[in-house]
C-alpha positions as CSV (number, residue, x, y, z in Angstrom):
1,X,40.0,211.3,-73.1
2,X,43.3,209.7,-73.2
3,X,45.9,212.1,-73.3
4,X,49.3,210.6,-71.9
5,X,51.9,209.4,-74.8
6,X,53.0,207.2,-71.2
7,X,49.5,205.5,-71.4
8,X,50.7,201.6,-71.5
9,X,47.5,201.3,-74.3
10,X,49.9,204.0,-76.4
11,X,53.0,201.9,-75.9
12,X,51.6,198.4,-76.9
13,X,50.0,199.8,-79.9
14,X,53.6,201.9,-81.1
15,X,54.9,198.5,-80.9
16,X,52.6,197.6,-83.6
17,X,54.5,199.6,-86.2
18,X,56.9,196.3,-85.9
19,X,56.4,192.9,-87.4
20,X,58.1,191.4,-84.6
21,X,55.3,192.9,-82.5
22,X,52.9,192.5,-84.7
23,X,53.4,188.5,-84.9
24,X,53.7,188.2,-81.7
25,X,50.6,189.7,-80.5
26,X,48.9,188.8,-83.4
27,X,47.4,192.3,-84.0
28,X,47.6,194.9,-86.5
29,X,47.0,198.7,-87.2
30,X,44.2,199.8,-89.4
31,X,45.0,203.6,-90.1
32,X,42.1,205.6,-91.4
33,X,38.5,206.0,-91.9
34,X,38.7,203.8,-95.8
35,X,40.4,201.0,-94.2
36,X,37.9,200.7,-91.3
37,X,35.0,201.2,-93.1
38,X,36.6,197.9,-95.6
39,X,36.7,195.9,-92.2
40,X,33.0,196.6,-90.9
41,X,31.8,196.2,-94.8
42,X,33.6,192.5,-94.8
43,X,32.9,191.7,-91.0
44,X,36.2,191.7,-90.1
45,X,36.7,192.0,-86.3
46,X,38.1,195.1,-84.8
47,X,39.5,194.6,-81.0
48,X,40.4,198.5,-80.4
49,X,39.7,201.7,-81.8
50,X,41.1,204.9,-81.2
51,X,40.1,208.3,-82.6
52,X,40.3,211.8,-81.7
53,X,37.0,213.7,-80.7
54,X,36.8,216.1,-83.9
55,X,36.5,212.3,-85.8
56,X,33.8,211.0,-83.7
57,X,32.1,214.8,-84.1
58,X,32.2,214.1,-87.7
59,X,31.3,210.5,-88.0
60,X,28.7,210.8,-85.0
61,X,25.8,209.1,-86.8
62,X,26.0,205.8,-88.7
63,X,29.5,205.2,-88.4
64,X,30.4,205.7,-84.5
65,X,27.6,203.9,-84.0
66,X,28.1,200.9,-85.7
67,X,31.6,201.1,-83.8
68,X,29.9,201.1,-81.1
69,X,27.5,197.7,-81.2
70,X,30.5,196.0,-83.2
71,X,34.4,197.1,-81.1
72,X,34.8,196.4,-77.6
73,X,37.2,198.8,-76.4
74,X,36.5,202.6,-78.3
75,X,39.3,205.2,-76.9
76,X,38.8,208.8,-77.6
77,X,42.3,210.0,-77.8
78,X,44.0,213.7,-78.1
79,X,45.8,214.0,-81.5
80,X,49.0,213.9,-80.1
81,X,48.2,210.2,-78.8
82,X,46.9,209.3,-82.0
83,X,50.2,210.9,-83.6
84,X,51.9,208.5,-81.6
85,X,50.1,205.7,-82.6
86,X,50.0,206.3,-86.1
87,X,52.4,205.5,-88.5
88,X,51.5,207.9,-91.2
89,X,52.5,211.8,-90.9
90,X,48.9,212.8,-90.5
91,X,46.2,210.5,-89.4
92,X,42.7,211.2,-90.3
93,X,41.3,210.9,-86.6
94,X,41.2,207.4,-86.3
95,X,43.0,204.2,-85.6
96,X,41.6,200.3,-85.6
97,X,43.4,197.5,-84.4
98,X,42.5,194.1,-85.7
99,X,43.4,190.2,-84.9
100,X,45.9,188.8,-87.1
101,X,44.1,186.3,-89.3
102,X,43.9,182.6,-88.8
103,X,47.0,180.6,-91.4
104,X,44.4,178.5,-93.3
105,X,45.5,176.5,-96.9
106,X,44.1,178.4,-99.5
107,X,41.3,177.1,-101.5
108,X,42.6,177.5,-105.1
109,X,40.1,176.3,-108.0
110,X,41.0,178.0,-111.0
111,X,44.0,181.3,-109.8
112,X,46.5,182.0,-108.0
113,X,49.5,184.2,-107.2
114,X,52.8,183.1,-105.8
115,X,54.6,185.9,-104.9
116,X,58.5,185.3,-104.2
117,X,60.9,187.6,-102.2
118,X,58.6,190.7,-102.9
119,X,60.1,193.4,-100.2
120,X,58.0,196.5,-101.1
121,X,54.8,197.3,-99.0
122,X,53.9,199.5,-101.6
123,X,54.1,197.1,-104.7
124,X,52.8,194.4,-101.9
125,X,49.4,196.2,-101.5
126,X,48.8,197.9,-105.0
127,X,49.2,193.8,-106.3
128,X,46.5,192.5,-103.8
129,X,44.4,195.1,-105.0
130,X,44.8,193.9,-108.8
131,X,44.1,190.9,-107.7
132,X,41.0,191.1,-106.2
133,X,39.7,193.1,-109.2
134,X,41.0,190.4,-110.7
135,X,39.3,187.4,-109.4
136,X,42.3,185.8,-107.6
137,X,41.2,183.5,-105.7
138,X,45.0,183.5,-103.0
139,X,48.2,184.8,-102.8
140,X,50.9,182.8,-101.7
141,X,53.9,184.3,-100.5
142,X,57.2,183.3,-99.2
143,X,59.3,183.9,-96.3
144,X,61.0,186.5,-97.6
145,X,58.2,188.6,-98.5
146,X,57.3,191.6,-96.8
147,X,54.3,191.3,-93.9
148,X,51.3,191.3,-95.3
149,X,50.0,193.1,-92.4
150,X,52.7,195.8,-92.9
151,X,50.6,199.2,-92.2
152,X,51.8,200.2,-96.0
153,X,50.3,197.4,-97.4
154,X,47.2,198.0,-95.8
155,X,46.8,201.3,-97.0
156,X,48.5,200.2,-100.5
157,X,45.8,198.0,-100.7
158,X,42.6,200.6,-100.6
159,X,41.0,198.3,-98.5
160,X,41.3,195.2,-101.1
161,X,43.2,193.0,-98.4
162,X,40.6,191.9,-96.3
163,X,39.0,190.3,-100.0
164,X,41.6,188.4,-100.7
165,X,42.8,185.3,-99.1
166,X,46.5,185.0,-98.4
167,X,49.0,182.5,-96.7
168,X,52.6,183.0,-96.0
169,X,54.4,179.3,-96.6
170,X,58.0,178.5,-95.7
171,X,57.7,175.7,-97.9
172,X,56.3,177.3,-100.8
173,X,58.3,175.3,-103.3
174,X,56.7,172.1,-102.5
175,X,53.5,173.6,-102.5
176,X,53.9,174.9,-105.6
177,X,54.7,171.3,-107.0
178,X,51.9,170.1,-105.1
179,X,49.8,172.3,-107.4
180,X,51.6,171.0,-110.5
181,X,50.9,167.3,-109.4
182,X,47.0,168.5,-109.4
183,X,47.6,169.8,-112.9
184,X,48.1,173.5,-112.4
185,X,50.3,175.2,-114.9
186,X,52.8,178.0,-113.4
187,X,53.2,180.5,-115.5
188,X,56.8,182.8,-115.2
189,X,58.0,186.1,-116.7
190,X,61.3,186.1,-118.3
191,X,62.7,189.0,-121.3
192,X,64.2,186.0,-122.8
193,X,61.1,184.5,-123.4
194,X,59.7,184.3,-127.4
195,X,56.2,184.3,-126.1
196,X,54.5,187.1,-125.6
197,X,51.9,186.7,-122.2
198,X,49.1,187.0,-124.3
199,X,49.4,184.0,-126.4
200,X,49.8,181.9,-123.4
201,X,46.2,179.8,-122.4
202,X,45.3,180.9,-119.1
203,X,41.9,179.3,-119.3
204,X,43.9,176.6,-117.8
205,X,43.9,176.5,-113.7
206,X,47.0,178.5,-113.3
207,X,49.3,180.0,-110.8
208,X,51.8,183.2,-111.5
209,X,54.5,183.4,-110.1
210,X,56.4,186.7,-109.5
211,X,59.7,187.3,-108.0
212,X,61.5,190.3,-105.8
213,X,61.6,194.0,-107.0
214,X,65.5,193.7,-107.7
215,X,66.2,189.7,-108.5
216,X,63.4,188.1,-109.5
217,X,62.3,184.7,-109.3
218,X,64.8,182.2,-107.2
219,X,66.3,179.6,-109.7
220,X,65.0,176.8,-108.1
221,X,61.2,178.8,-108.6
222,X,62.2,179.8,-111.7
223,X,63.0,176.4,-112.7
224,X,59.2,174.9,-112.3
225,X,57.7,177.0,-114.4
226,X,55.6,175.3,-117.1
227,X,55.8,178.3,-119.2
228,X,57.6,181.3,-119.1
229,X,56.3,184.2,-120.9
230,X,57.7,187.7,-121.7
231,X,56.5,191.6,-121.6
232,X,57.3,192.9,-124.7
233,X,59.2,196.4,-124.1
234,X,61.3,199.5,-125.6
235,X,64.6,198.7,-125.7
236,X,65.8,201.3,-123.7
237,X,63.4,200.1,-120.7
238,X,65.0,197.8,-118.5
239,X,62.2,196.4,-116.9
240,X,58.5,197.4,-115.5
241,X,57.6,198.1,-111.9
242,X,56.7,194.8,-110.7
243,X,52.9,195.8,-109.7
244,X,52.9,196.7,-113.2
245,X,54.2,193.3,-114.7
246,X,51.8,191.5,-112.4
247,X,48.8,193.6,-113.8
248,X,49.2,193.3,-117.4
249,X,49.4,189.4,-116.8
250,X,46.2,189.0,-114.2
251,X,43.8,191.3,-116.7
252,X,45.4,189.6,-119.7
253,X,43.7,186.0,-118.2
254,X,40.6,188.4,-117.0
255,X,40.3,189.4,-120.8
256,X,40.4,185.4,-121.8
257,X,38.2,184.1,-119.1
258,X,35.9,187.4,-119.5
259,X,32.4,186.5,-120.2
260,X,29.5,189.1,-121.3
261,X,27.1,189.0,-119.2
């Protein structure tokens, strides 16, 4: 059992908690028993996995054994070391660590989401798991956005973000043009907008786009909007948590596109 916090397998995996690290090994933490069971139920690859021996007590049948034929390193840990690793307050016993994904152009038919400047891991994860329940078929994010493989985001996400394809673009403007060309719509929130989001036709192959927590969309984003559409609102409310806004727009085209089976 590894018990030293010194362990050099303790220090490269704290390092993890960093998206500098985390880029530049191309790894990430998966913290807790939901989020590992999310990558063995979608086949995504697990490198390590650490746990303490009152998890692999309790998860000695199906589960450990499946870890077993599918990881190649399995390290039971004290809970101290697993403290260590985590990044959470109180771990559940285990710890995965997974590849970064491949960057791979998103294959867009009919959805997508743009997501501009978003810095909260939080909002980050609760949207990609709207938008799987969704049908989104990508998120596109910019530079500024907060790492998708932020451990927040992955818990945020309930285990929704290894269903959903993402790409992180430094060019995202011209893609976003590129889609227009093809003849996407983009559809934008604005209060100043007369049109409610309902009344907008998202049967049409459309991309919405949604900006950061505290400015909102870029100007130059802003500005390619097709059509910008607005959340209607008390008065006295400023504006909606931007998970929220998102939401409301992704089941509104789920209700249009909806059919019974």
């Amino acid at each position: 059992m590894l018990t030293s916090l010194q362990n050099p397998l303790v220090k490269d995996l704290r390092k993890l908690h960093q998206a500098k690290h985390r880029h530049r090994q191309r790894q990430f933490l998966l913290e807790g028993t939901h989020l590992i069971q999310e990558a063995l139920a979608t086949n995504y690859p697990l490198e390590i996995i650490c746990c303490t021996p009152q998890w692999q007590q309790k998860y000695s049948q199906q589960l450990w054994k499946e870890l077993e034929e599918r990881v190649n390193r399995l390290e039971i840990v004290s809970e101290a070391v697993l403290g260590a690793i985590a990044t959470t307050v109180s771990p559940d016993g285990i710890i995965g660590v997974a590849p970064s994904p491949e960057s791979a152009p998103l294959d867009l038919t009919s959805l997508g989401l743009a997501l501009i400047g978003l810095q909260d891991p939080g909002n980050m994860g609760t949207i990609i798991r709207t938008a799987t329940a969704t049908q989104v078929e990508g998120l596109l994010g910019d530079d500024q956005c907060v790492d998708f493989e932020h451990p927040k985001v992955l818990r945020a996400s309930a285990g929704q973000w290894f269903r959903l394809p993402m790409q992180r673009s430094d060019h995202l403007k011209a893609e976003l043009e590129g889609y227009q060309k093809k003849g996407w719509q983009l559809i934008a929130t604005s209060p100043h907008s007369y049109d409610p989001y309902w009344d907008a036709n998202f049967l049409l192959p459309t991309i919405i786009l949604m900006g950061s927590e505290g400015q909102g969309l870029p100007a130059d984003i802003f500005a390619l909007a097709n059509q910008t559409v607005s959340i209607p609102q008390a008065t006295a409310v400023e504006s909606l948590n931007v998970a929220i806004a998102t939401a409301l727009l992704l089941y509104e085209v789920r209700r249009q596109r909806w059919q019974r089976p």
